[in-house]
KOLLO-66857 format. One record per residue: x, y, z of N, C-alpha, C in turn; residue in three letters. Coordinates in steps of 0.001 Angstrom, whole numbers, padded with zeros to 6 digits, always signed. Each point is the difference from the previous one (the first is absolute). Layout:
BEGIN
XYZXYZXYZALA/...
END
This chain:
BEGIN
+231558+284692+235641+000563+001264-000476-001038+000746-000852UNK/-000282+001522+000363-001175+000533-000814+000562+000814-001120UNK/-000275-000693-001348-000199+000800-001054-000110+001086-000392UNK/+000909+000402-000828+000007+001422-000473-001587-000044-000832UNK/-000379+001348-000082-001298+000136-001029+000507-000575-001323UNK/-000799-000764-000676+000419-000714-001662+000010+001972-000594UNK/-000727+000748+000094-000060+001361-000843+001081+000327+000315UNK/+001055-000066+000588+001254+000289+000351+001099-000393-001025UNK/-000180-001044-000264+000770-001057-000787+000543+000902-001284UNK/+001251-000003-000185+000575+000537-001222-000761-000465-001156UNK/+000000-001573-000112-000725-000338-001151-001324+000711-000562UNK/-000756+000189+001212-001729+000410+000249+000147+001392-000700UNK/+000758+000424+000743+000485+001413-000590+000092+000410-001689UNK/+001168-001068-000379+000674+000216-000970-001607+000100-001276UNK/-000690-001457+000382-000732-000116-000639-001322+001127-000443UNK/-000269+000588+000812-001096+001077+000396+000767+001198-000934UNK/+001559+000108+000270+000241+001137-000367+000391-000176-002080UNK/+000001-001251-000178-000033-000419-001213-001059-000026-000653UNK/-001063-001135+000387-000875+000372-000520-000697+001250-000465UNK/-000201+000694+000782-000525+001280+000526+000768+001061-001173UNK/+001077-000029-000301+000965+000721-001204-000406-000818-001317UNK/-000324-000955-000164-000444-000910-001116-001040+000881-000487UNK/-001190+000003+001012-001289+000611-000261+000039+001100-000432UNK/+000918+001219+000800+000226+001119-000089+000477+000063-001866UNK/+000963-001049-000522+000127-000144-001462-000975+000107-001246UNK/-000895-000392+000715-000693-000940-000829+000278-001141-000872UNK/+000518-000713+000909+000745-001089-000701-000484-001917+000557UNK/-001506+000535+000764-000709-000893+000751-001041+000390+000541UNK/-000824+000291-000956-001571+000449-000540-000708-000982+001255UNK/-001270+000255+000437-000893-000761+000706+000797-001074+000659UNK/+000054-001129-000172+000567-001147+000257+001232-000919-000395UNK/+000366+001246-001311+001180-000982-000874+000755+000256+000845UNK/+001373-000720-000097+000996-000018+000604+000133-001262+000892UNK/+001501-000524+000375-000106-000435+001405+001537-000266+000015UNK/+000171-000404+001683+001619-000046+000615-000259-001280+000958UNK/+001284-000401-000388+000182-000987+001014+001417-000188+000693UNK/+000192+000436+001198+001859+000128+000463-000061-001780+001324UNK/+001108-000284-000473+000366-000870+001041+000790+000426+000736UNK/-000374-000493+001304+000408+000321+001085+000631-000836+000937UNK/+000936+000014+000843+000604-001101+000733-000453-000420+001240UNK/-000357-001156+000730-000539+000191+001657+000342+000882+000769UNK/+001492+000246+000111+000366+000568+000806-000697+001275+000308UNK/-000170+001108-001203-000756+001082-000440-001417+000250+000792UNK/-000644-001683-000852-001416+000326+000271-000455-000291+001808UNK/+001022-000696+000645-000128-000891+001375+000086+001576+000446UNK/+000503+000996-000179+000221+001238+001174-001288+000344-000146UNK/-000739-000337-000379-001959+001010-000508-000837-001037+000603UNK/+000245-001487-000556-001423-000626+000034+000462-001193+000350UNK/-000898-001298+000748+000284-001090+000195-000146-000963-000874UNK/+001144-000506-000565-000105-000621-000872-000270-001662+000029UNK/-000911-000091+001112-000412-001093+000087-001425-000254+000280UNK/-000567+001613-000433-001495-000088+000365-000446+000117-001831UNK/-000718-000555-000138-000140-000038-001837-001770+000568+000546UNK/-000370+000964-000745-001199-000040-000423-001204-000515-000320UNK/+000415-000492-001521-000295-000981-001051+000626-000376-000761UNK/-000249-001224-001110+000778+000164-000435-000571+000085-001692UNK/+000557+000261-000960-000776+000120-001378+000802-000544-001605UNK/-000722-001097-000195+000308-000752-000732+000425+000994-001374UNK/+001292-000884-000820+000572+000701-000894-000165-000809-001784UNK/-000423+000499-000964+000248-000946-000888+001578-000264-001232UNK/+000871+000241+000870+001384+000113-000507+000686-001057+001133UNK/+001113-001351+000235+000029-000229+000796+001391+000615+000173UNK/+000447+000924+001089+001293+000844+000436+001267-000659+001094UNK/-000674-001429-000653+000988-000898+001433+001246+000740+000017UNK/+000937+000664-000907+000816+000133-000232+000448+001430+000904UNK/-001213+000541+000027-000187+001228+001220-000056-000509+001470UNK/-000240-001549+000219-000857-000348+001296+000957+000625+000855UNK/-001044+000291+001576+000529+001195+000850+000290+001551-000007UNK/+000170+000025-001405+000214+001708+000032-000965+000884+000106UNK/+000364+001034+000565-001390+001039+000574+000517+001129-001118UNK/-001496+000728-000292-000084+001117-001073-000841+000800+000307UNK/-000055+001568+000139-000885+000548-000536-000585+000314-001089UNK/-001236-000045-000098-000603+000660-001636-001403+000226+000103UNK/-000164+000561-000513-001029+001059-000641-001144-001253+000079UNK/-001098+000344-000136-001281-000481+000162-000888-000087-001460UNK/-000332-000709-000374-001067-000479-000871-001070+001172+000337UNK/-000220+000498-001806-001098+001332+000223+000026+001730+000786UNK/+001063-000595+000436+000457+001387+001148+000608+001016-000939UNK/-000641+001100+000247+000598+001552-000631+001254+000505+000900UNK/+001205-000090-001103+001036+000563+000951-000092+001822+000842UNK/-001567+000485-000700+000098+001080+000676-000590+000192+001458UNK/-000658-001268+000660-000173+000179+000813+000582-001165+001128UNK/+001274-000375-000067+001303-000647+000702-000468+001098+001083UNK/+001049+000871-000164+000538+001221+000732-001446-000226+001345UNK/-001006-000064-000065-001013-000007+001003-000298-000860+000435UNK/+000105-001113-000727-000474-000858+000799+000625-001472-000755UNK/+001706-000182+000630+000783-000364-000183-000332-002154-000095UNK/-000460+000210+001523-000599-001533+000127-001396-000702-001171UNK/-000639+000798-000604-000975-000083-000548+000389-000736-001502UNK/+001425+000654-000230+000500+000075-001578+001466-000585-000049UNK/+000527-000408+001203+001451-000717-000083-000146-001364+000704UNK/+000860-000657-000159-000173-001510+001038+001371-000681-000136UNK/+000593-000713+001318+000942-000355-000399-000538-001490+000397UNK/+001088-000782-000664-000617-001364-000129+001502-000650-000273UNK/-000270-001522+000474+001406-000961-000156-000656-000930-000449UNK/+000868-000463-001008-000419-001206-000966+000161-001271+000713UNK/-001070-000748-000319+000105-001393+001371+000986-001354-001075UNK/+000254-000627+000897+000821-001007-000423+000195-001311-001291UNK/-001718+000006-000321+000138-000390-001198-000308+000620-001159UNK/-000115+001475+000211-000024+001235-000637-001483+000215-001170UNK/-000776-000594+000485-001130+000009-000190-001217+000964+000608UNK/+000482+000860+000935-000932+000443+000640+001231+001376+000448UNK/-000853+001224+000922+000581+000871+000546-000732-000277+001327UNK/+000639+000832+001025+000078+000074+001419-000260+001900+000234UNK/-000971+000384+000398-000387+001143-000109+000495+000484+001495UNK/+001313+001079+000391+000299-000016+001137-000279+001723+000704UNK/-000410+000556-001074-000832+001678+000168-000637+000000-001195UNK/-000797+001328+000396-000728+000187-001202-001257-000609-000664UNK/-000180+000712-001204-000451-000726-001172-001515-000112+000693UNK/-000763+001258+000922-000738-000188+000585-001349-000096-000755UNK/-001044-000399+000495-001508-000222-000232-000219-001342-000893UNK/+001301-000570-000025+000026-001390-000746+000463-000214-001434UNK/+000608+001358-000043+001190+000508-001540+000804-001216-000254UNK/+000418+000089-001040+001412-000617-000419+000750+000228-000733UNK/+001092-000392-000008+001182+000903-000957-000581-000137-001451UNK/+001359+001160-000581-000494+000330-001138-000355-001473-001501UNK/-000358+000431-000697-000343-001311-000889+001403-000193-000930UNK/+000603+000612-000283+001595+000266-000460+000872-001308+000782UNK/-000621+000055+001327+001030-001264+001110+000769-000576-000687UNK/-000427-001005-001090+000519-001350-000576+000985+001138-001035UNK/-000523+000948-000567+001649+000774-000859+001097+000472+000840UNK/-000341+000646+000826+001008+000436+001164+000760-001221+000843UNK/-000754-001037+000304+001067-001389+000708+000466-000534-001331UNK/+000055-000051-000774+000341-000716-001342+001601+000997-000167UNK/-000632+001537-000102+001527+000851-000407+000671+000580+001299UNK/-000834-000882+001574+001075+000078+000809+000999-000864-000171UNK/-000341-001071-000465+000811-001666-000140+001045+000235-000831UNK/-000791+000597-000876+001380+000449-001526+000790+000773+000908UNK/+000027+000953+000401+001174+001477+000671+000632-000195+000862UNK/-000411-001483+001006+000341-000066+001061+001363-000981-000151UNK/+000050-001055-001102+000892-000418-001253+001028+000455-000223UNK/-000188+001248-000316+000424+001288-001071+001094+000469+001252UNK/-000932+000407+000771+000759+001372+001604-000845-000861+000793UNK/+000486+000073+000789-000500-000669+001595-000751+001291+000483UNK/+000973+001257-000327-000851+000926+001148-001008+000427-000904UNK/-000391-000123-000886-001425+000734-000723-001321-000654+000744UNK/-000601+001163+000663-001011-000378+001249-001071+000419-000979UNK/-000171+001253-001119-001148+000392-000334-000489+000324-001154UNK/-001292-000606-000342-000792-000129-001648-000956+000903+000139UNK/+000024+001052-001046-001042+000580+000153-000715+000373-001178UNK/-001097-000006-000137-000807+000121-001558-000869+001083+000313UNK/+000381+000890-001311-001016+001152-000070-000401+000598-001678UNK/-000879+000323-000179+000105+001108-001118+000536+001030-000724UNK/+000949+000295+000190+000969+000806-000376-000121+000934-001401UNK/-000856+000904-000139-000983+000487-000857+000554+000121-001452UNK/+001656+000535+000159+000397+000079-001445+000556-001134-000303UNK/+000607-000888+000837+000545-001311-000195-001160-001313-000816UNK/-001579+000500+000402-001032-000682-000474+000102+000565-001186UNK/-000137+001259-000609-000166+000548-000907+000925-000388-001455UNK/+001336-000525+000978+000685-000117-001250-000119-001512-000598UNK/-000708-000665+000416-000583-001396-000335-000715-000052-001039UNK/-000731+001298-000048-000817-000038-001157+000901+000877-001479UNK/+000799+000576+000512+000742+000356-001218+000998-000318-000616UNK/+001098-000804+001160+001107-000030-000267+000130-001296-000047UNK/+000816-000608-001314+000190-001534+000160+000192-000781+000803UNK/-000547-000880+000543+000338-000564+000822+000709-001349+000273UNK/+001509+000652-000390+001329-000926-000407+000483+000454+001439UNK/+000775-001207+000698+000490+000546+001386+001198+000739-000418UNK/+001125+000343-001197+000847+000563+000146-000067+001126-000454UNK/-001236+000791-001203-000078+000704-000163-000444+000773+001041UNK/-001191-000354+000875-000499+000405+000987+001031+000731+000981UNK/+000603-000665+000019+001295+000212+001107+000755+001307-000347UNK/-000229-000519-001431+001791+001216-000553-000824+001145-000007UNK/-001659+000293-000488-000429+001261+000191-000056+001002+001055UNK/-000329-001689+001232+000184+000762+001627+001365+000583+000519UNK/+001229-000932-000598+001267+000292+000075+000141+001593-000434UNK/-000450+000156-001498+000707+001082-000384-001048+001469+000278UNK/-001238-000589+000660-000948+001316+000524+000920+000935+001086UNK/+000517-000636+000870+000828+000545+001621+001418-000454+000383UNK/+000987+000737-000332+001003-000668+000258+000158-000973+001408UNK/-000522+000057+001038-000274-000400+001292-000211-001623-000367UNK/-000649-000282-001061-001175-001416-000375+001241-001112+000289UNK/+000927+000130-001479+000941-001130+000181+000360-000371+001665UNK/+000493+001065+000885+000596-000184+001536-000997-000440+000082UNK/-000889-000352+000539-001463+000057+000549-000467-001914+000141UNK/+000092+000027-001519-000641-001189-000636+001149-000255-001082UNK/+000598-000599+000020+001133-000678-000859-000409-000903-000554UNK/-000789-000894+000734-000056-001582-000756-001385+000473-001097UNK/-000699+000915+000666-001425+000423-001239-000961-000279+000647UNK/-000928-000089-000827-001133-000374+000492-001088-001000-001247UNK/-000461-000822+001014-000674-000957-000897-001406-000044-000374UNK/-000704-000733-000867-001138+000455-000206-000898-001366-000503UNK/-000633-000371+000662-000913-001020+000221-001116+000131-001626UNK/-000892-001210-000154-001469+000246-000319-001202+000424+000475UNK/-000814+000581-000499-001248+000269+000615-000771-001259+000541UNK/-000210-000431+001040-000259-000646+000833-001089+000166+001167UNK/-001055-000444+000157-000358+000033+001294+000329+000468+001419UNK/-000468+001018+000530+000736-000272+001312-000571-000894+000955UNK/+000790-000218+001410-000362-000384+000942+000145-001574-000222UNK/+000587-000405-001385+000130-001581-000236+001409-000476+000660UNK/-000426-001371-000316+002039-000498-000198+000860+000247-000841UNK/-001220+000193-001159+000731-000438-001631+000757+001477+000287UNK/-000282+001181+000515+000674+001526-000276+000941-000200+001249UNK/-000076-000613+000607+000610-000193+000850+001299-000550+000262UNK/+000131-001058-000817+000971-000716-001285+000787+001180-000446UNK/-000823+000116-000747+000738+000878-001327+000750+000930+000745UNK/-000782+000722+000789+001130+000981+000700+000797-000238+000978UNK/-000286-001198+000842+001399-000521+000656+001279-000331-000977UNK/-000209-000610-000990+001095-000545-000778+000763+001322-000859UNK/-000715+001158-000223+000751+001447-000230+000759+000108+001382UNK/-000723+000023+000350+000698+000373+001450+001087-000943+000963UNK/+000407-000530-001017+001861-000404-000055+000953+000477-000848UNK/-000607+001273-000819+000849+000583-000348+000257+001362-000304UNK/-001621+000551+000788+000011+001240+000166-000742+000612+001227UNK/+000206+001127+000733-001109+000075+000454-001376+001138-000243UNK/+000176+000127-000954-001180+000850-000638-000530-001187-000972UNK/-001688+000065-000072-000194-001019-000674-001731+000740-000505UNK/-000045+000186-001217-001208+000715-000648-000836-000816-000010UNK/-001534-000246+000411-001590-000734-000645+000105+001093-000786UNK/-000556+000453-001387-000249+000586-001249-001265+000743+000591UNK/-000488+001039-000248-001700+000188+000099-000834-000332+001488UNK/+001586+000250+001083-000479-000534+001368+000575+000870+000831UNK/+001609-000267+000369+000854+000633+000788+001156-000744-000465UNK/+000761+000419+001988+001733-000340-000506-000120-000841+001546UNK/+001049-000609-000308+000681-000964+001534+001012+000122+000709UNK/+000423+000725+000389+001385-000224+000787+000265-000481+001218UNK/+001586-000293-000044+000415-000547+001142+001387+000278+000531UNK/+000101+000158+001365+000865+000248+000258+000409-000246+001774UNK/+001107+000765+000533+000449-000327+001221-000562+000790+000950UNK/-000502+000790-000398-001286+001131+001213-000642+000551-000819UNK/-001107+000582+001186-000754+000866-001192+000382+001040-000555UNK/+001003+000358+000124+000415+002007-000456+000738-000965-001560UNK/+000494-001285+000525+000682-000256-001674-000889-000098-000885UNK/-001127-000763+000429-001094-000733-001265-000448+001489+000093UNK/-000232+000759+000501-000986+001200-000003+000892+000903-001259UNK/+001436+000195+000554+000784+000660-001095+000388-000200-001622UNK/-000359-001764+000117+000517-000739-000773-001720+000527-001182UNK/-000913-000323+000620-001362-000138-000966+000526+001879-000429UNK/-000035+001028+001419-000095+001702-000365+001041-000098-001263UNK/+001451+000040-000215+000532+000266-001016-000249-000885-001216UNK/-000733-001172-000468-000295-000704-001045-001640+000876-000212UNK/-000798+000258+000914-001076+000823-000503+000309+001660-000871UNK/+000970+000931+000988+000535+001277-000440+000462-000118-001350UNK/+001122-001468-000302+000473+000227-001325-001395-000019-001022UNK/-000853-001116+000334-001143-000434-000640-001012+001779-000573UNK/+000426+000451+001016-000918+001637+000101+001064+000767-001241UNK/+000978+000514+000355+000847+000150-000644-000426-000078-001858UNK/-000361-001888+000214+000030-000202-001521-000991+000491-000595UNK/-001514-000031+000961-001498+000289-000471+000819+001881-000384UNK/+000373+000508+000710+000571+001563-000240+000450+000079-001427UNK/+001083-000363-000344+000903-000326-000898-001207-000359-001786UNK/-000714-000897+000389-000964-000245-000884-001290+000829-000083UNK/-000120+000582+001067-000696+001039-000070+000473+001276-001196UNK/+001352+000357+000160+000333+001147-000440+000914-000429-001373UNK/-000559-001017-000226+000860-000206-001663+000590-001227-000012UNK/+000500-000469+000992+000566-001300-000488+001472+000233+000569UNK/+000530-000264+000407+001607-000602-000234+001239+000914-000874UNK/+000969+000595+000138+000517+000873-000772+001627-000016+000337UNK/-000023-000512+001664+002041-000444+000621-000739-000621+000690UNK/+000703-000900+000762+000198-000864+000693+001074-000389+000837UNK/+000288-000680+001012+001205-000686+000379+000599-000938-000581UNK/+000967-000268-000346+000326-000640-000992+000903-001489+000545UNK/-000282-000691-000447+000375-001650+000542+001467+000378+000724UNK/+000858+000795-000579+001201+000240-000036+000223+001074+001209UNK/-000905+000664+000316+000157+000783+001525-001058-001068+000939UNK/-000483-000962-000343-000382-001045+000853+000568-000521+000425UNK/+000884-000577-000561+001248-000787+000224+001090+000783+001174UNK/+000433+001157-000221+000761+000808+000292-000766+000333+002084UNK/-001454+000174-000521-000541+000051+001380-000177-001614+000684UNK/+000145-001157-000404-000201-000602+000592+001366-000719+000752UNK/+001020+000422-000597+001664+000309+000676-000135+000295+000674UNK/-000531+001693+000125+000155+000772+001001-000513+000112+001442UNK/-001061-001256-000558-000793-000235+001586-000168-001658+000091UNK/+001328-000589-000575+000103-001120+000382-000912-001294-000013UNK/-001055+000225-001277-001206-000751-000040+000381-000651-001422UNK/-000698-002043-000229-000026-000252-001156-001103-000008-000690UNK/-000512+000717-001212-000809-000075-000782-000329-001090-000784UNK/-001504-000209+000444+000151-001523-000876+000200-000547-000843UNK/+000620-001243-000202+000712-000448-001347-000864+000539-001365UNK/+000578+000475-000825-000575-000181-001432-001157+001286-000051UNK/-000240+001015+001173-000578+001070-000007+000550+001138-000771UNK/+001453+000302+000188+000295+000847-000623+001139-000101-001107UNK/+000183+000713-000833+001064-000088-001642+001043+000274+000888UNK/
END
């Protein structure tokens, strides 16, 4: 049976047209950034044969816990601004082999690339989400310019953090209820950050590096994409707000409450009076 073109592929798509809006942000400078979506056989079997492997490329995280699952993601070193052209060069999909020590390179990832160096954070806070929701397919890490910004100003207590983002946009609470969490400054590309932010990421899915970016996760990309856009806007919002004096009304715990009735969401314990 002959294969649809892989550039066809919703996923292929989705990704190109994500990335590609990331860049357009500026929210994934040169190389920062990266995504990783899981994907099911069924999906990837209409594009490619999933019994012809490439190569395959050893991992230093072991993902037994992933073994078999196929993912796309982003490429080690690759500028998300030039996806859009030359798609195979800068994406790769790959299935984790059985004693989850290694990947199985089944497109992509051409001239002898390999995924991004993030891998071991992204299978770490797939493991956490997947826990959490079964259907959360996608992690994605980027820069998020005012969301970095407020690392350096704003305490970095996870509930204050929260209640500022809460009370920047009324939208925030619906959005992100449980909050968002906020790691140490850490290394990237380790286990140790890798850790740290899987284990947030059982109880939120926004998850801050300080002086780095943000993490999210979610059940497609338009959620994690929506989920990071409205926690960055409030973040903008606040740089505004402090720009022009400081703080003067607010939303008040008490129409928090009132909105989070109204759209049927629980706010996390002990967040609000």
């Amino acid at each position: 049976m002959k294969k649809i073109d892989i550039l066809q592929a919703p996923f292929v798509k989705e990704m190109i047209a994500t990335t590609s809006n990331l860049y357009r942000l500026g929210w994934d400078e040169r190389n920062g950034g990266n995504i990783s979506y899981l994907l099911n056989e069924e999906e990837v079997s209409l594009f490619l044969d999933v019994s012809k492997v490439i190569r395959q490329i050893p991992m230093i995280f072991d993902a037994s816990q992933l073994a078999g699952k196929y993912f796309i993601v982003t490429g080690s070193g690759k500028y998300f601004k030039n996806i859009v052209d030359a798609p195979a060069e800068n994406l790769g999909i790959v299935r984790v082999t059985q004693d989850g020590t290694k990947l199985e390179l089944l497109w992509g990832l051409e001239n002898n690339a390999v995924p991004t160096s993030e891998l071991p954070s992204h299978f770490m806070s797939h493991i956490a989400r997947l826990a959490v929701d079964p259907e959360n397919r996608v992690i994605m890490h980027n820069h998020a310019s005012h969301l970095l910004a407020m690392t350096f100003t704003h305490e970095l207590d996870e509930k204050a953090f929260t209640r500022t983002l809460w009370q920047m946009c009324t939208e925030c609470l619906v959005v992100f209820p449980e909050g968002i969490s906020i790691i140490p400054w850490l290394v990237p590309g380790t286990n140790e950050i890798g850790k740290a932010t899987s284990e947030k990421m059982k109880e939120t899915r926004l998850v801050m590096w300080p002086q780095h970016g943000v993490y999210g996760a979610g059940k497609d990309m338009d959620e994690v994409f929506g989920l990071v856009e409205t926690a960055e806007k409030a973040a903008q919002i606040y740089t505004y707000v402090q720009a022009q004096g400081g703080i003067k009304q607010t939303i008040t715990d008490e129409n928090l409450w009132k909105l989070a009735e109204g759209f049927g969401v629980k706010p996390r314990q002990g967040y609000l009076d």
